[in-house]
N, C-alpha and C positions, 0 to 999 in steps of 0.2 A: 780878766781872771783866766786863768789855767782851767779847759775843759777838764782835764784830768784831776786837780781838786775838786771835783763835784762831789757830791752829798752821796751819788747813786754810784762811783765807783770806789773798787775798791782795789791796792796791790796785791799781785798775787805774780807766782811763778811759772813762765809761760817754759813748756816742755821744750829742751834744744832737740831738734830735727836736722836731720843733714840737710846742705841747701839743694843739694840734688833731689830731694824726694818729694816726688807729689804725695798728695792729698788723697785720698781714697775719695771721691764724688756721692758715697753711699745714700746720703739723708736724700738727692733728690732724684734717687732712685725709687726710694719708698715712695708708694701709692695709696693718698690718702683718701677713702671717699668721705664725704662728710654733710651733714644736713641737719639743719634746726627748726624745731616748730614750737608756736608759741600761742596758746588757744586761753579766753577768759574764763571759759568753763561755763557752767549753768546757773550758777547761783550770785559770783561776785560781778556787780555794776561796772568793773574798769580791770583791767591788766597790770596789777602790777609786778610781774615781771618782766624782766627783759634777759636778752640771752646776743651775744655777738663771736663769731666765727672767724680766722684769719687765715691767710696762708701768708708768712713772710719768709724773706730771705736775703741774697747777695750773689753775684754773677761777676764773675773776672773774664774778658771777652778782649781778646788780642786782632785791634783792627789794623795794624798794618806793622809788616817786621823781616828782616832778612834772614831772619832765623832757621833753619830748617826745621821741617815739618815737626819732626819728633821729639823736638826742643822742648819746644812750651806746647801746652793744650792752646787749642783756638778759644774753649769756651770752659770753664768749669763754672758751676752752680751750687750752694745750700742750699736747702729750704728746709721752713720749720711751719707748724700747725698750731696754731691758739685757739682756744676757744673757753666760754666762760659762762654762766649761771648765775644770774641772782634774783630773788624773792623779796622783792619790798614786804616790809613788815608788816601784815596784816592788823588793819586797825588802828595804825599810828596815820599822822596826818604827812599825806605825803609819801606813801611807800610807793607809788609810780616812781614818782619824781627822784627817792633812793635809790631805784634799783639801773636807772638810768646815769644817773652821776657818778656811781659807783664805778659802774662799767666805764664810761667815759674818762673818768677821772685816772684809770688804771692803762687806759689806751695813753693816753697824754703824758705818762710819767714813759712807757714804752718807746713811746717817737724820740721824747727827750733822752734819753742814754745814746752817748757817744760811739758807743761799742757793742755792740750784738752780738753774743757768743751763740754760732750754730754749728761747732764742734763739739761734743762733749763727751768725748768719748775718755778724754784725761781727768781725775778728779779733784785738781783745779777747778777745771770751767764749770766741771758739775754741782761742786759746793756751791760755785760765784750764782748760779740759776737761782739755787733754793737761800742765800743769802738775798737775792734780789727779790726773788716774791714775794718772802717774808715784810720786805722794809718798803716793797710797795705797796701790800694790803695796810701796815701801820698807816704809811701818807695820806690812801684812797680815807680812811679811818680820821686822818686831822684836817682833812678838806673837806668831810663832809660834816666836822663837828661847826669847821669854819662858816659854811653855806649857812646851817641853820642858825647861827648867831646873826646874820648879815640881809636872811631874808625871811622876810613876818610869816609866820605860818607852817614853817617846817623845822620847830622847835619839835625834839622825840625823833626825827624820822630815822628808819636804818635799813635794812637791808641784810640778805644772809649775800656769801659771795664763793661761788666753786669754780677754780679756773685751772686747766689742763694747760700746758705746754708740751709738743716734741718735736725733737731734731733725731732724724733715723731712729732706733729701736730706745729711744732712749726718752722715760716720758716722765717729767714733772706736775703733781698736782699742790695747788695751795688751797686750804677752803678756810671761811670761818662761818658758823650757823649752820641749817639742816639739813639747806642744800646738797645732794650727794652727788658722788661719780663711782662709778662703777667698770669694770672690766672682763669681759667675757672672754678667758682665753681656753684653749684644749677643750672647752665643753664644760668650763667649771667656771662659773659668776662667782667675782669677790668685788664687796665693796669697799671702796679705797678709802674713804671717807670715816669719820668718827664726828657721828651727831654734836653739837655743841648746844644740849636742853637736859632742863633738868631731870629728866625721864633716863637718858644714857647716863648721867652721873650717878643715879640709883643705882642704874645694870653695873656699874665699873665698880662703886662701892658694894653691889652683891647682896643687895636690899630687896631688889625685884629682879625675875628674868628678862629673858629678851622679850619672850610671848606677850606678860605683860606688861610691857614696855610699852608694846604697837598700839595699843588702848589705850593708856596711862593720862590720868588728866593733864600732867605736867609735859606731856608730849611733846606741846609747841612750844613752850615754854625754853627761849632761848636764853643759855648761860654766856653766848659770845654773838656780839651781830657790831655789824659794820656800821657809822654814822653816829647821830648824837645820843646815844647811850650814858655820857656819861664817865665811859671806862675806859682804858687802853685794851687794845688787841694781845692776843698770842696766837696769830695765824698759824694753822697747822700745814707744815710742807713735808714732801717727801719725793723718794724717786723710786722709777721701776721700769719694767723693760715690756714692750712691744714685743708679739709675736707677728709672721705671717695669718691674716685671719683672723687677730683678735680684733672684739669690738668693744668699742668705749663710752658709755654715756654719761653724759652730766643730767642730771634733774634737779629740779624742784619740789618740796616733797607734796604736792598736788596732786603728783603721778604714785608717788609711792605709799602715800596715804591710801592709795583706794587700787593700786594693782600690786599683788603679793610676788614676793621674791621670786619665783618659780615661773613663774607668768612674765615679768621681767626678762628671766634667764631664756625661756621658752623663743620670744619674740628678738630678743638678740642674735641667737643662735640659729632663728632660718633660714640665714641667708638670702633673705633679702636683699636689696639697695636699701642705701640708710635712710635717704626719705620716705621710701615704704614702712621701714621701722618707726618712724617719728611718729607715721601717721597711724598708725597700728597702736602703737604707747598710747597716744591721746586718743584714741578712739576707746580703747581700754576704760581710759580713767574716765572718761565723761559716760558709758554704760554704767561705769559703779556710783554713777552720783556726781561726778564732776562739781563738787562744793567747793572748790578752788582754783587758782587758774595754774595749768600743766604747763611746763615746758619743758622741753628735752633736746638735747644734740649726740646728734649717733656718729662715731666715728670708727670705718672698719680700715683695717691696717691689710697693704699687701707689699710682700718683699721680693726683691729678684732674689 
């Protein structure tokens, strides 16, 4: 079989460049710090979440050539930053065990693609990202309806899933369920995220506010989650840009259940290192009660 008929790619129109012109090296220029923490909290018996972190890339490295120096570069580099969030479903059988295969399952479709776009700066390659995330949370979505048909006991299980991607200033998120990601740039927190419960489809239909939203019995209550549900996905995807400085977390809403927006915004923006943020978050949430398990990944952005 022709790699290139595979399932995961698709044609598209690759920009003509002069053949004289390099590359601008920029993405592995950007300096990512990055840190995840992941605590059971006070109240739940077992962790079900999980949370995984990556730095990938590619490297063109000229070992031997008669070329003059000015020619070719000796070495040029991309690199890109993944990282991800997910929430086993509280109370179904099995929401460890989701929130692990989910993630896994998502890594495994990643290795398999032939092709790694860590340019994106044309909007080709940028569509081709948020076409790929999308059609990888539906797969993670029909391998884990498949698991539970195949092994006794993890009939129901699911998971929520919030996953970041960037290459240089240029940053894709896909989620589905409650899991959020947020973004701390200029001194102004926005979260990137749109709840998937029936609590936010009240606020969207203008039935209840936001205030009472945060309360709202239907709060957990998810309208979209990942695994044997029953239903197909409509992963939500989008793109947006990186500043120098800005900071980015993914959570589980563990943390956000019990630390308010501002307190959030507060602890992103001291300028800390991101592991002292992580720890800081989850120290938050477990003073307010810790009745779920936290996890969070801080990621601060620096540019030349």
């Amino acid at each position: 079989m022709d790699p290139l008929d595979s399932e995961d790619t698709q044609d598209f129109i690759v920009p003509q460049r002069k053949a004289r012109e390099r590359p601008d090296p920029f993405s592995s220029l950007v300096r990512v710090e990055v840190a995840g923490m992941s605590h059971v909290g006070k109240v739940r018996q077992r962790n079900e979440d999980s949370f995984f972190v990556s730095r990938f890339g590619r490297f063109f490295e000229a070992l031997q050539t008669n070329l003059p120096s000015d020619a070719v570069l000796h070495r040029s580099e991309e690199v890109g930053y993944g990282m991800v969030v997910a929430d086993g479903m509280g109370g179904t059988v099995g929401g460890a065990e989701a929130s692990r295969l989910a993630i896994a399952s998502l890594i495994n479709l990643v290795l398999h693609t032939p092709d790694w776009i860590l340019r994106t700066e044309e909007d080709p390659f940028a569509e081709e990202v948020l076409r790929r995330a999308a059609e990888r949370f539906e797969l993670v979505n029909r391998r884990m309806a498949e698991e539970a048909l195949e092994t006794p006991g993890l009939s129901g299980f699911g998971t929520t899933m919030t996953m970041a991607c960037s290459v240089g200033k240029d940053l894709f998120v896909a989620h589905v369920g409650d899991s959020r990601a947020y973004l701390l740039s200029r001194g102004r927190l926005r979260q990137l995220t749109h709840d998937h419960t029936l609590a936010q489809a009240l606020v969207d239909d203008k039935l209840i506010s936001r205030n009472e939203a945060v309360t709202h019995r239907l709060r957990h209550v998810l309208t979209q989650a990942i695994g044997d549900t029953g239903h197909d996905i409509i992963p939500e995807v989008q793109q947006t840009t990186v500043e120098h400085d800005d900071v980015l977390l993914l959570c589980s809403d563990g943390l956000t259940e019990l630390v308010d927006y501002k307190t959030i915004g507060e602890l992103l923006g001291s300028g800390a290192e991101a592991q002292t943020i992580c720890q800081h978050l989850v120290d938050r949430a477990l003073i307010a009660g810790g009745h779920d398990n936290i996890t969070v990944v801080v990621a601060r952005y620096q540019f030349p």
